[in-house]
C-alpha positions as a Python dict, from the first residue, in 0.01 Angstrom:
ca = {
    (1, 'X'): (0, 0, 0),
    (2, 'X'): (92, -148, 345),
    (3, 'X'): (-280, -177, 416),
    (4, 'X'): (-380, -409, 107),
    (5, 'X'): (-73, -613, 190),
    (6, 'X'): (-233, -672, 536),
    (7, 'X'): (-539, -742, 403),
    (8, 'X'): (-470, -926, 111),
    (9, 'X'): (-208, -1161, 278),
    (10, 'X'): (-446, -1264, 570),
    (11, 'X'): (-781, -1310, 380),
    (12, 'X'): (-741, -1441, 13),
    (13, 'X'): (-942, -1677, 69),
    (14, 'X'): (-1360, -1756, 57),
    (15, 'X'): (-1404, -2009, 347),
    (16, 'X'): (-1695, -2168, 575),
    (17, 'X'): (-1638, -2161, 921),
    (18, 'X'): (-1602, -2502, 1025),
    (19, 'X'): (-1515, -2662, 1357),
    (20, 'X'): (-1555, -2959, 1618),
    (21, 'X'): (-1910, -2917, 1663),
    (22, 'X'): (-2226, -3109, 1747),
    (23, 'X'): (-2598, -3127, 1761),
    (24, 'X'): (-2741, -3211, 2034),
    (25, 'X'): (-3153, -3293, 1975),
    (26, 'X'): (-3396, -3387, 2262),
    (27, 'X'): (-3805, -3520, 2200),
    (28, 'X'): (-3882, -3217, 2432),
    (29, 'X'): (-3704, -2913, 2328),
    (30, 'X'): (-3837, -2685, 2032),
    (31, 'X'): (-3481, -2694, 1878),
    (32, 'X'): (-3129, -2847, 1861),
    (33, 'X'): (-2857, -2723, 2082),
    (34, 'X'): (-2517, -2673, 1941),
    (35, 'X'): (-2216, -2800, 2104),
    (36, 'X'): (-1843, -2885, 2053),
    (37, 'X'): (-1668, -3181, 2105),
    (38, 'X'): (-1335, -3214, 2248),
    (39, 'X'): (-1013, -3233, 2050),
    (40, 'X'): (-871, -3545, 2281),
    (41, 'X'): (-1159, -3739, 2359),
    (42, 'X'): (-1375, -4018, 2176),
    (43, 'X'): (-1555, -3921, 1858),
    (44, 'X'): (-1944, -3915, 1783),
    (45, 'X'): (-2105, -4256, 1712),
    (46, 'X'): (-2240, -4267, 1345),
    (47, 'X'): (-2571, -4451, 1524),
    (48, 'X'): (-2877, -4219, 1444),
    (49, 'X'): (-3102, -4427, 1701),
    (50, 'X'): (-3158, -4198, 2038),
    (51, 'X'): (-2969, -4273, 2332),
    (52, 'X'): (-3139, -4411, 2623),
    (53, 'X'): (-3005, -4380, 2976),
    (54, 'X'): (-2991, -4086, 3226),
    (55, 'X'): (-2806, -3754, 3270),
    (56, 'X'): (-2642, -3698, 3621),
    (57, 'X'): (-2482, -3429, 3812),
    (58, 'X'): (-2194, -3446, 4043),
    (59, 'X'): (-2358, -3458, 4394),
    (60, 'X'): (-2045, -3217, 4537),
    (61, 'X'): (-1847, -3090, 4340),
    (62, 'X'): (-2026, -2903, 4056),
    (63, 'X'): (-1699, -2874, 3818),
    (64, 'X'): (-1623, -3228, 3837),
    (65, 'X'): (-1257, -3182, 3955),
    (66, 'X'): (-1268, -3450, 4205),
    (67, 'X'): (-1412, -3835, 4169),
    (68, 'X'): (-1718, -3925, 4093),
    (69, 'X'): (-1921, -4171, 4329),
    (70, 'X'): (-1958, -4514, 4182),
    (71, 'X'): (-2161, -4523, 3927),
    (72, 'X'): (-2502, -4790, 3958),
    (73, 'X'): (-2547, -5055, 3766),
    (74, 'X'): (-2756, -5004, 3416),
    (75, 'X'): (-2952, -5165, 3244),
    (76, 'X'): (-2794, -5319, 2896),
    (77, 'X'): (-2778, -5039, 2586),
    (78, 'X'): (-2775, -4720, 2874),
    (79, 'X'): (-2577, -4508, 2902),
    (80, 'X'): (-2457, -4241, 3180),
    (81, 'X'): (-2391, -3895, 3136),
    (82, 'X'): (-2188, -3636, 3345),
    (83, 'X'): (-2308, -3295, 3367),
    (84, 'X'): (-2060, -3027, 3565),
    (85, 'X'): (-1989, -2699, 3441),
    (86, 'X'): (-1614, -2538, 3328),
    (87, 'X'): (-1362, -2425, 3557),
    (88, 'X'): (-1116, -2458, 3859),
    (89, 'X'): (-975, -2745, 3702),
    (90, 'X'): (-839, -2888, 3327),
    (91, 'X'): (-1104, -3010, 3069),
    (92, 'X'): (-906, -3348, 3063),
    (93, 'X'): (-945, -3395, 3458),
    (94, 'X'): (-1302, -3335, 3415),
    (95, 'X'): (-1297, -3628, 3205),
    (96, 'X'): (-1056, -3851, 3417),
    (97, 'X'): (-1228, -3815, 3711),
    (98, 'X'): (-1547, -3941, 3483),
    (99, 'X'): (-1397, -4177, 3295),
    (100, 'X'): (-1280, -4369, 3606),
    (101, 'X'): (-1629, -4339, 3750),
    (102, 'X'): (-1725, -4576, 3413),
    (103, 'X'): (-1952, -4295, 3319),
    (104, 'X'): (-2016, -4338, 2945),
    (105, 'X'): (-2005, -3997, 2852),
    (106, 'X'): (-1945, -3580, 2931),
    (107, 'X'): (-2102, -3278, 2908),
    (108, 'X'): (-1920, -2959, 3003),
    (109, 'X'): (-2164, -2658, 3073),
    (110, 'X'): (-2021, -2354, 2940),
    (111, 'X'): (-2077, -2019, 3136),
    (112, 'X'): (-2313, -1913, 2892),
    (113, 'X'): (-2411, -2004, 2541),
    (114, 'X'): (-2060, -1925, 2390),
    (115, 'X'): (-1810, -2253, 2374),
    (116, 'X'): (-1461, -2259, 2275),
    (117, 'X'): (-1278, -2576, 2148),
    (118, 'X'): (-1119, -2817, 2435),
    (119, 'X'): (-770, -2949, 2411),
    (120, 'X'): (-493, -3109, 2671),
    (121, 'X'): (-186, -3136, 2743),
    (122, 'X'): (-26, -3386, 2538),
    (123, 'X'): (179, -3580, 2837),
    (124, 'X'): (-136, -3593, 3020),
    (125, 'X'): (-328, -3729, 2815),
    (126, 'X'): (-114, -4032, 2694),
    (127, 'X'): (-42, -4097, 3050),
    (128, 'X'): (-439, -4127, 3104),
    (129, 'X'): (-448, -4323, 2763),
    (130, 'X'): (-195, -4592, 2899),
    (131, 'X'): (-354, -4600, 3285),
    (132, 'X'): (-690, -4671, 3081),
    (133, 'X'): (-547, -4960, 2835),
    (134, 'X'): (-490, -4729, 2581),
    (135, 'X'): (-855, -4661, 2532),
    (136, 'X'): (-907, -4293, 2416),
    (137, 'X'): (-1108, -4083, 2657),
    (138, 'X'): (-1470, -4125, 2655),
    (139, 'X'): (-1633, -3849, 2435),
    (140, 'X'): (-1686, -3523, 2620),
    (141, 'X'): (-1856, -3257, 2516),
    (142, 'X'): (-1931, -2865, 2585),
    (143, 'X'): (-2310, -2772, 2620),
    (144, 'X'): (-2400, -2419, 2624),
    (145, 'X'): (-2578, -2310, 2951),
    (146, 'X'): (-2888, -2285, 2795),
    (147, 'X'): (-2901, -2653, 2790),
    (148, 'X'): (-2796, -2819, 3141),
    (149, 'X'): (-3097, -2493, 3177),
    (150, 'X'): (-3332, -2723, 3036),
    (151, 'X'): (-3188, -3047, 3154),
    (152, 'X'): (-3257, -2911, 3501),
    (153, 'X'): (-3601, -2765, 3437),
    (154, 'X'): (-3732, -3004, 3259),
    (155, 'X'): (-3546, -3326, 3425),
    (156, 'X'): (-3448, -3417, 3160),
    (157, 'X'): (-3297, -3742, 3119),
    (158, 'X'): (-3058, -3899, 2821),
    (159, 'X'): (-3395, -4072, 2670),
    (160, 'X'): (-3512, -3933, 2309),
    (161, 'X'): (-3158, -3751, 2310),
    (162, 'X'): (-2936, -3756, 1999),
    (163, 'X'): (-2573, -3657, 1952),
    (164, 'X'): (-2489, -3578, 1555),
    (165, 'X'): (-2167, -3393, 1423),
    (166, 'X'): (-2291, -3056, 1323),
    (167, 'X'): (-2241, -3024, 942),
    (168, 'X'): (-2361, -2748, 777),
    (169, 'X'): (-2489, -2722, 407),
    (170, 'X'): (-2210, -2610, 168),
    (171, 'X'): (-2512, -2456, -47),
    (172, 'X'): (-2698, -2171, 164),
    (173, 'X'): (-2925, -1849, 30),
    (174, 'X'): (-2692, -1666, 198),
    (175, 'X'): (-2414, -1735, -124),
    (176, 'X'): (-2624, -1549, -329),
    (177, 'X'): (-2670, -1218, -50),
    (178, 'X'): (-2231, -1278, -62),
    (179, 'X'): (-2217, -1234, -442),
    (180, 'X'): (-2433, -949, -422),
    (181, 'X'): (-2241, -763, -126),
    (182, 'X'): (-1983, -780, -266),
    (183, 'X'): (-2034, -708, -632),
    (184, 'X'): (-2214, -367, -478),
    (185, 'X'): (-1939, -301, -254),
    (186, 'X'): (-1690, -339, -566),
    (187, 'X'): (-1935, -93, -805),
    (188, 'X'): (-1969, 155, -514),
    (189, 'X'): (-1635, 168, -433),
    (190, 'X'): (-1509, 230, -826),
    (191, 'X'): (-1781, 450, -799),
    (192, 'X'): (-1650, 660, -478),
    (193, 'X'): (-1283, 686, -653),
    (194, 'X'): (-1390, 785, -981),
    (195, 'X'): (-1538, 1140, -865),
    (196, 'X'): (-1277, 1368, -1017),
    (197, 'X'): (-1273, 1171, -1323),
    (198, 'X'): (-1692, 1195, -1358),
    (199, 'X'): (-1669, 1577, -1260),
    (200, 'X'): (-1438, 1597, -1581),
    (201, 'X'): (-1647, 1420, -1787),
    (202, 'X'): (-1974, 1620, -1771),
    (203, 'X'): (-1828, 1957, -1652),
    (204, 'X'): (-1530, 2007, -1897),
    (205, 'X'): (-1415, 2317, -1862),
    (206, 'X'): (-1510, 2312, -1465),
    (207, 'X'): (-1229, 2299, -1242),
    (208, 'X'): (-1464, 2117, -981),
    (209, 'X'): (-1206, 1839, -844),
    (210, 'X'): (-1513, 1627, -636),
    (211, 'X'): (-1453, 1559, -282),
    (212, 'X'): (-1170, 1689, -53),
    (213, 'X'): (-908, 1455, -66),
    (214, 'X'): (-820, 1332, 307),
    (215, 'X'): (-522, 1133, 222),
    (216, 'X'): (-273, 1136, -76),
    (217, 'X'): (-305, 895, -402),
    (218, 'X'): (-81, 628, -333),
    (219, 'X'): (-26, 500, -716),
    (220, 'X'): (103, 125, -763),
    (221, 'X'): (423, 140, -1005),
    (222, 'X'): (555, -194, -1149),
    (223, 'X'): (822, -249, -858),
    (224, 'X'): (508, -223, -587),
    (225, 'X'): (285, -494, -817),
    (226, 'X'): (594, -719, -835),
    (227, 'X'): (698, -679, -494),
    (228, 'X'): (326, -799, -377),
    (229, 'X'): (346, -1164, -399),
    (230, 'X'): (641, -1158, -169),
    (231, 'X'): (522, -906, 102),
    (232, 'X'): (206, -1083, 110),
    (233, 'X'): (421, -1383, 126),
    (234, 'X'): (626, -1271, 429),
    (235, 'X'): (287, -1134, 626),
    (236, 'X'): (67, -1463, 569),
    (237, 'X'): (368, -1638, 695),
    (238, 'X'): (404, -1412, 1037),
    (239, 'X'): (80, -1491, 1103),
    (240, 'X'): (86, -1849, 1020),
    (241, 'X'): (376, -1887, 1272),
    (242, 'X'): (297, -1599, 1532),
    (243, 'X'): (-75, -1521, 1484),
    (244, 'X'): (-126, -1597, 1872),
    (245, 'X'): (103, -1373, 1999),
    (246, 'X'): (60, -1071, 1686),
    (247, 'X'): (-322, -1130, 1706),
    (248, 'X'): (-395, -811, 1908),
    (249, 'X'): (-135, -576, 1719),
    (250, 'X'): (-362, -722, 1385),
    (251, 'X'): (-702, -609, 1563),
    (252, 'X'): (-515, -270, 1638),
    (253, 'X'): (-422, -218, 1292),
    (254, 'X'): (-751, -326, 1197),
    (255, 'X'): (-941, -79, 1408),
    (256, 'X'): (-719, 235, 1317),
    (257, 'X'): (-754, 178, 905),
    (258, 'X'): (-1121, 74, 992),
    (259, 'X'): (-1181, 438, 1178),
    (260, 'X'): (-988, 621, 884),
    (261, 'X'): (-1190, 477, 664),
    (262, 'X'): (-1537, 550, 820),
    (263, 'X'): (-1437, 877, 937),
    (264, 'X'): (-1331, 982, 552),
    (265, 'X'): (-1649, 835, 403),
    (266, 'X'): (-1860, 1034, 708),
    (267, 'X'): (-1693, 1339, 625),
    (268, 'X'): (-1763, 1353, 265),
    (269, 'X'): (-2131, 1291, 358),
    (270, 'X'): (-2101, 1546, 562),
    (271, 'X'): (-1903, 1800, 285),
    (272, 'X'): (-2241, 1677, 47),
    (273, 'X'): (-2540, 1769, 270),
    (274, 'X'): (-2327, 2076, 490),
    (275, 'X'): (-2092, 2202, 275),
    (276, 'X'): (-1970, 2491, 481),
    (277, 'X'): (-1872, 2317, 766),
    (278, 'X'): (-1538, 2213, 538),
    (279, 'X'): (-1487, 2609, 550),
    (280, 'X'): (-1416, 2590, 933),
    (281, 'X'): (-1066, 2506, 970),
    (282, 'X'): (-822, 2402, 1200),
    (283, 'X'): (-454, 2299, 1271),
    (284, 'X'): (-303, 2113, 1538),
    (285, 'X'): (60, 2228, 1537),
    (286, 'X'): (218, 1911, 1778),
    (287, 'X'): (135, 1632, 1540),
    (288, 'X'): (136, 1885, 1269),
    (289, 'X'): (-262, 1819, 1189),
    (290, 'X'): (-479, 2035, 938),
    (291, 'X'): (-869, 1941, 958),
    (292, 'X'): (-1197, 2064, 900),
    (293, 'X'): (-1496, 2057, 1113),
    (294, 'X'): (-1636, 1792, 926),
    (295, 'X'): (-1344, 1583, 977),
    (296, 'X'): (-1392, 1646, 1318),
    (297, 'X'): (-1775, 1539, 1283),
    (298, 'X'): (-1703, 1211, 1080),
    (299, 'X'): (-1416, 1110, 1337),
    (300, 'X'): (-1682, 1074, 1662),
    (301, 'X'): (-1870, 814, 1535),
    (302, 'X'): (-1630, 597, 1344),
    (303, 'X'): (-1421, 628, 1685),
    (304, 'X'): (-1682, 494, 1842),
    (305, 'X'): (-1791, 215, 1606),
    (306, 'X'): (-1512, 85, 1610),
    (307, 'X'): (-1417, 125, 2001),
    (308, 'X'): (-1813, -93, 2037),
    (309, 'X'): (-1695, -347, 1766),
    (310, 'X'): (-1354, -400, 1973),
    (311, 'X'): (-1520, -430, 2326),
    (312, 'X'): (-1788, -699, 2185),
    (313, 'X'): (-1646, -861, 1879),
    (314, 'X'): (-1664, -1201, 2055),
    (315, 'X'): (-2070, -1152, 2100),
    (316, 'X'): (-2270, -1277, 1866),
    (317, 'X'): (-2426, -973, 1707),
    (318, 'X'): (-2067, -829, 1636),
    (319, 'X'): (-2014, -933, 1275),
    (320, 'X'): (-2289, -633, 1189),
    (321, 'X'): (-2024, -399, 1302),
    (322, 'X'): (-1698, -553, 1170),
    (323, 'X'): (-1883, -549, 817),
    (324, 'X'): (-1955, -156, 902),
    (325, 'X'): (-1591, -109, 951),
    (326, 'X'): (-1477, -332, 635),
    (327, 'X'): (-1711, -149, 424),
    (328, 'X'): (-1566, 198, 505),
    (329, 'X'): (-1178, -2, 491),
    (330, 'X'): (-1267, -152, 163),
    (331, 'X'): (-1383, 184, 0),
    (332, 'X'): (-1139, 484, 113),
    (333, 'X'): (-860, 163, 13),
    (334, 'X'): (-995, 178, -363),
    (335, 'X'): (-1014, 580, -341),
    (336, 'X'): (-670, 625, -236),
    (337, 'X'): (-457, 299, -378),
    (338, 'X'): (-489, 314, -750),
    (339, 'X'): (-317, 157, -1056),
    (340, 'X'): (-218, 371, -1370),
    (341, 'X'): (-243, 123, -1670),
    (342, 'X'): (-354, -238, -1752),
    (343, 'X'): (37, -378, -1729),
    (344, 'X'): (55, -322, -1390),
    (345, 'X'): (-288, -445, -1334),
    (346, 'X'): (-171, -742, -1470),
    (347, 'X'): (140, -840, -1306),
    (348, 'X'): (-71, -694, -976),
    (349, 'X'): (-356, -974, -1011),
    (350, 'X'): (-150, -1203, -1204),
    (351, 'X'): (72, -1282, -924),
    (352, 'X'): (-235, -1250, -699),
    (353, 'X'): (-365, -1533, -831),
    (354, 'X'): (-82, -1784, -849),
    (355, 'X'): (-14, -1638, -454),
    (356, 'X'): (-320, -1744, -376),
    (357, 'X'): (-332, -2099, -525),
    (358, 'X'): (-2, -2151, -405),
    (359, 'X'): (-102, -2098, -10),
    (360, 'X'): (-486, -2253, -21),
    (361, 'X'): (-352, -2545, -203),
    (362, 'X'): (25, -2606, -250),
    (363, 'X'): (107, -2510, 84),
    (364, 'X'): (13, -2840, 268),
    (365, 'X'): (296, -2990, 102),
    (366, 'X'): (621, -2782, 273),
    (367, 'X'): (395, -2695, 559),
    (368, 'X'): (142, -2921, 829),
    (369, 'X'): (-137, -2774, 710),
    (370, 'X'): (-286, -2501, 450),
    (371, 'X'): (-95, -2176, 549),
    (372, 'X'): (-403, -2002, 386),
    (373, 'X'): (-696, -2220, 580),
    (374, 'X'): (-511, -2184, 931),
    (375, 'X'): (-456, -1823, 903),
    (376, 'X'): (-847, -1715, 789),
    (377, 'X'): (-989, -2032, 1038),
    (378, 'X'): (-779, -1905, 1333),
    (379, 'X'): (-929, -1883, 1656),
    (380, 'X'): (-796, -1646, 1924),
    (381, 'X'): (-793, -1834, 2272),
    (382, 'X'): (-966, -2095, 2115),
    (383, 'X'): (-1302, -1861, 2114),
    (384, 'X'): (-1422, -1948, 1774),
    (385, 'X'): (-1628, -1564, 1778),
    (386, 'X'): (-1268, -1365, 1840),
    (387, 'X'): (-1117, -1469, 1489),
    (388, 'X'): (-911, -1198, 1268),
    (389, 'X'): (-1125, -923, 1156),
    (390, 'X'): (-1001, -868, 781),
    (391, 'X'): (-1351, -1066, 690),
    (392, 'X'): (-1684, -992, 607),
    (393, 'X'): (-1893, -1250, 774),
    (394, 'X'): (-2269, -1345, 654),
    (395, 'X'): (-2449, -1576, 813),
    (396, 'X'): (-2629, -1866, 649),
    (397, 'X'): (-2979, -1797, 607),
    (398, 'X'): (-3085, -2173, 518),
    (399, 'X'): (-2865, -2326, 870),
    (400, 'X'): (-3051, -2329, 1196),
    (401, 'X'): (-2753, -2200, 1395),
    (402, 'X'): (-2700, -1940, 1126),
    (403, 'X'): (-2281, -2013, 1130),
    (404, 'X'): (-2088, -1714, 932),
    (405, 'X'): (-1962, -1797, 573),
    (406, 'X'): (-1682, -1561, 522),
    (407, 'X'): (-1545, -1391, 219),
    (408, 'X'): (-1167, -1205, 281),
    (409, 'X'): (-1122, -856, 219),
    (410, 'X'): (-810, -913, -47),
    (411, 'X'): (-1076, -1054, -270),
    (412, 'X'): (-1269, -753, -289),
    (413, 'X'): (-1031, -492, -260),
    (414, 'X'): (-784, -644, -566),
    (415, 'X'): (-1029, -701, -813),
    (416, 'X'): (-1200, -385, -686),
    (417, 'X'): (-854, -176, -793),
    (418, 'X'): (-896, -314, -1135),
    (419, 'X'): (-1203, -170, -1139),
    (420, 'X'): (-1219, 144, -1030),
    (421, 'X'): (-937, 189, -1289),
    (422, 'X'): (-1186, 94, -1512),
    (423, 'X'): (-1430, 312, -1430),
    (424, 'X'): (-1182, 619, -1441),
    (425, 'X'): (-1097, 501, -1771),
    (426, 'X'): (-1454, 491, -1937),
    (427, 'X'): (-1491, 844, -1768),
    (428, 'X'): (-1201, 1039, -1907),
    (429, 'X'): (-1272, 875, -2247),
    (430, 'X'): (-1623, 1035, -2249),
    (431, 'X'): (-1754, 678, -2256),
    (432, 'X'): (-1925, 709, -1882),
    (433, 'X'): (-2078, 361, -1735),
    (434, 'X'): (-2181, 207, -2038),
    (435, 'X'): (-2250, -174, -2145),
    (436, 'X'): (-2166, -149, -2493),
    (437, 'X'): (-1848, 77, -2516),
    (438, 'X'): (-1707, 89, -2145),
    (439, 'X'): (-1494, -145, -1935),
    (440, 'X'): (-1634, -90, -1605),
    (441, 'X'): (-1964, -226, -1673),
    (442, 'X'): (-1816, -555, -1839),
    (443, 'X'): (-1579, -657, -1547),
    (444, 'X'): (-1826, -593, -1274),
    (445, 'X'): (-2021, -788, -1440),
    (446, 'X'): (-1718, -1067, -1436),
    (447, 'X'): (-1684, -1000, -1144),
    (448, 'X'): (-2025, -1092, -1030),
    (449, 'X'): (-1983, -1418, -1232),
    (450, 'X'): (-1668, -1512, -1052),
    (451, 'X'): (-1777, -1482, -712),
    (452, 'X'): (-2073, -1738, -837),
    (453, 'X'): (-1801, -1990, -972),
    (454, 'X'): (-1650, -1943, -670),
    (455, 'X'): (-1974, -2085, -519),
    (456, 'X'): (-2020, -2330, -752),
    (457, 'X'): (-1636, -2511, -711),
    (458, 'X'): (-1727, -2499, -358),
    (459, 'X'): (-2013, -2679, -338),
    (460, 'X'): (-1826, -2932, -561),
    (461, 'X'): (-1541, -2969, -433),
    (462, 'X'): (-1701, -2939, -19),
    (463, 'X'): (-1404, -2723, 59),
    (464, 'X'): (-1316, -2371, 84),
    (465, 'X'): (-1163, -2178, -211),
    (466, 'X'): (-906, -1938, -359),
    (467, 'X'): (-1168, -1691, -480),
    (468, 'X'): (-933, -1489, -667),
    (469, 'X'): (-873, -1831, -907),
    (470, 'X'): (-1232, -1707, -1074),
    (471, 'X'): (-1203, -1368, -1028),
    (472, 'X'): (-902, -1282, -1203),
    (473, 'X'): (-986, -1448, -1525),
    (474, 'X'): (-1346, -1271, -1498),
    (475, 'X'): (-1231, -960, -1451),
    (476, 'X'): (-897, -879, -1582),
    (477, 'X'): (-947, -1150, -1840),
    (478, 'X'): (-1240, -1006, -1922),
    (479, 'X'): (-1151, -697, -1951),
    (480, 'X'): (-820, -808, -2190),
    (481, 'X'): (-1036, -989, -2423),
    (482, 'X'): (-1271, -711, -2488),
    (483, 'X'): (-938, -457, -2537),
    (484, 'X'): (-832, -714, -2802),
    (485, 'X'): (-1135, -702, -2975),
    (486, 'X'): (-1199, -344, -2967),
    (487, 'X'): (-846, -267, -3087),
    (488, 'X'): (-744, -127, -2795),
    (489, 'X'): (-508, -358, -2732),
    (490, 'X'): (-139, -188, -2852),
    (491, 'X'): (-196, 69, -2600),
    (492, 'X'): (-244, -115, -2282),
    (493, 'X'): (103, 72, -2169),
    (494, 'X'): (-16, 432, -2195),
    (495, 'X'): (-20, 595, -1806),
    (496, 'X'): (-357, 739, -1664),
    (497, 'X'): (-193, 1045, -1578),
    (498, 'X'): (-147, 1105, -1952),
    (499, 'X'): (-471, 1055, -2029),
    (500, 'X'): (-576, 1283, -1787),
    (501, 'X'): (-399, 1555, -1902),
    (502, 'X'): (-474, 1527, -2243),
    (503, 'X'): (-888, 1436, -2175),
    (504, 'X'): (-936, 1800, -2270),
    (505, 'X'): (-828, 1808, -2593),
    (506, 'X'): (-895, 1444, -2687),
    (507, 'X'): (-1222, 1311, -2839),
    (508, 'X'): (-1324, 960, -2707),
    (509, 'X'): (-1246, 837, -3089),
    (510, 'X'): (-911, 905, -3013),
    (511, 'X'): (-874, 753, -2690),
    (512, 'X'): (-743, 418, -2660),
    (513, 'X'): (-772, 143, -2361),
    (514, 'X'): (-470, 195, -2110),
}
């Protein structure tokens, strides 16, 4: 239960990663260069026309953390840009020492083609703002390294260049590949937890239990569904006020569920294709551990995925292994968290949902800002790759930089409780996965439909959004409706365990929704 809390209290949310970010365009290179603009300095200029002037470098000091020479006269409409690279001093005394040079402009060469947001000390900078008239700073910009690169090799100048805020499409391709992901990862995962159920259903008499279980059931009761909306309260909170200094223990926390996770899903693989290597047993008597040699298998490389995700999760390719790691999160969390009848579902997702409309959207008004939006936009040390891992990330496939959209693991893993319930459900009541008669099939298929409204109110509205809003009415709403009409509905109280004691005996005429 502790691990849904985590993961539901940082990541209820389906966002686009947005930021301070530019285009920059030049006649001669094959393709745009993306860039970020300071937090302190001037803004873009709406003007689409190319600038026309020259790009300059300082002729000693390459970080631009002493003054400039005085600049030579241009001609009218020019303009002059600074080029030094980061380091040895502030961003803001880059720009000083440019600004009072009358340069027009600033770029900032990263060290390589990452870039991280620029900011200033807030005495500093009004003290510049009043020695300069209180003019704001002239716009300054980081460039990744791979353009000064071409500035240099192709002497460049600031002719044919253009500077454009960097706005990506709300509509991508790449909504579409989220829907499906995640409507799989919800089917698979009911699918995963359902085994002993679906063993009982076509074996009846067999006393075949499906795989071993690595962990013990961890069933939601009423006081654990009503308690969630102020746990999840409490974490989203901590990390709203403390995320900076917590932000490491998260990634921790992250990595050892992540590993569990893998390593149980690898060693039921394992069980499937070598089944007597579960035979070979073994007990470690100081931390009081019992594991097979499968275990022992499955644990070497979800170790090491995750040790490879942790040492490069700011590099570009490392939201391929972070999805890895969510996957096998996401699925052993449905196998081994489970809910026992449709009242508890209800309170569970009911108060969910008002949670999560409360932080994306009510929050602004007690707090400076959406405690939902900071928390799932945070950036640690300002690198905008290093951001908290409960996510899966897929990149657009329509946007030329490819920037992540991101959908949190809460909204997968709640709904995906639901229905895996389901799915036990239709399998004890010798209905199986079936359109007609079952549940499961019904509120996957609501689910599928929520994640698209989900897309759809966030195209309209151009902002990022609560995606448990649609997917609690599709899914548990669904699934209500359809007890109602089926006659199912007087029962709803009835306790899984029950029915699983009495699926022997009972025909599926005689069962009843839980």
């Amino acid at each position: 239960m502790t691990t849904i809390i985590v993961i539901s209290c940082v990541s209820l949310l389906f966002h686009i990663c947005e930021s301070n970010r530019a285009t920059i365009e030049h006649a001669n290179a094959p393709t745009p260069f993306l860039a970020v603009v300071s937090e302190y300095s001037q803004s873009i200029a709406t003007s689409e026309q190319p600038l026309t002037g020259n790009i300059v470098f300082h002729p000693s000091d390459s970080k631009g953390c002493t003054a400039w020479p005085s600049s030579q006269n241009k001609q009218p409409g020019a303009v002059t840009i600074g080029m030094v690279d980061r380091g040895q001093c502030t961003f803001l005394e880059k720009t000083k020492h440019a600004q009072l040079s009358n340069l027009d402009m600033l770029f900032i060469a990263s060290d390589d083609d990452s870039l991280t947001p620029m900011g200033a000390d807030e005495a500093e900078l009004q003290a510049l703002i009043a020695s300069q008239n209180n003019q704001q700073p002239l716009l300054t910009i980081m460039v990744p390294q791979s353009f000064k690169t071409f500035v240099e090799e192709n002497e460049a100048n600031a002719s044919n260049l253009s500077i454009k805020t960097y706005k990506p499409m709300i509509y991508d391709s790449g909504m579409l590949v989220m829907i499906g992901v995640a409507t799989v990862l919800v089917g698979i995962g009911a699918y995963y937890s359902s085994d002993t159920e679906r063993a009982k259903m076509y074996s009846l008499n067999s006393d075949r239990s499906g795989f071993r279980r690595r962990a013990p059931i961890q069933v939601i009761d009423h006081q654990m569904a009503w308690s969630f909306i102020l746990v999840a309260s409490v974490g989203l909170l901590t990390l709203y006020f403390f995320v900076s200094k917590i932000f490491m223990i998260v990634v921790f926390v992250f990595c050892v569920g992540a590993t569990n996770g893998l390593s149980t899903i690898f060693a039921h693989a394992i069980d499937h294709f070598i089944p007597h290597l579960q035979l070979t047993e073994y007990f470690i008597p100081s931390i009081d551990l019992e594991c097979t040699l499968s275990d022992i298998i499955g644990f070497i490389p979800a170790l090491m995925i995750s040790v490879v995700w942790f040492i490069t999760r700011q590099e570009e390719y490392a939201w391929i292994l972070q999805n890895v790691m969510c996957v096998g999160l996401l699925l052993v969390l449905q196998r081994t968290i489970r809910l026992t009848n449709i009242r508890i579902a209800s309170i569970l997702l009911g108060t969910a949902f008002f949670y999560d409309i409360f932080w994306v959207f009510l929050s602004p008004l007690f707090f400076q800002s959406s405690v939902m939006v900071s928390v799932a936009t945070y950036h640690h040390a300002g690198n905008t790759r290093d951001t908290l891992p409960v996510v899966l990330k897929i990149p657009r496939i329509d946007d030329i930089f490819h920037s992540p959209m991101i959908l949190g693991l809460g909204d997968i893993a709640l709904p995906g409780l639901l229905v895996s319930y389901l799915l036990r459900y239709d399998y004890l009541s010798k209905v199986g996965i079936s359109v007609n008669n079952g549940y499961f099939v019904p509120s996957l298929i609501g689910y599928a439909i929520g994640m698209l409204l989900t897309d759809i109110n966030l195209i309209l509205m151009q902002h990022g959004q609560p995606a448990l809003l649609f997917l609690v009415p599709c899914t548990l709403g669904t699934t209500l409706v359809l007890a109602y009409r089926r006659g199912h509905e007087a029962v709803c109280g009835t306790e899984m365990l029950a029915l699983q004691k009495r699926a022997k005996t009972l025909s599926a005429a005689e069962l009843q929704l839980i």
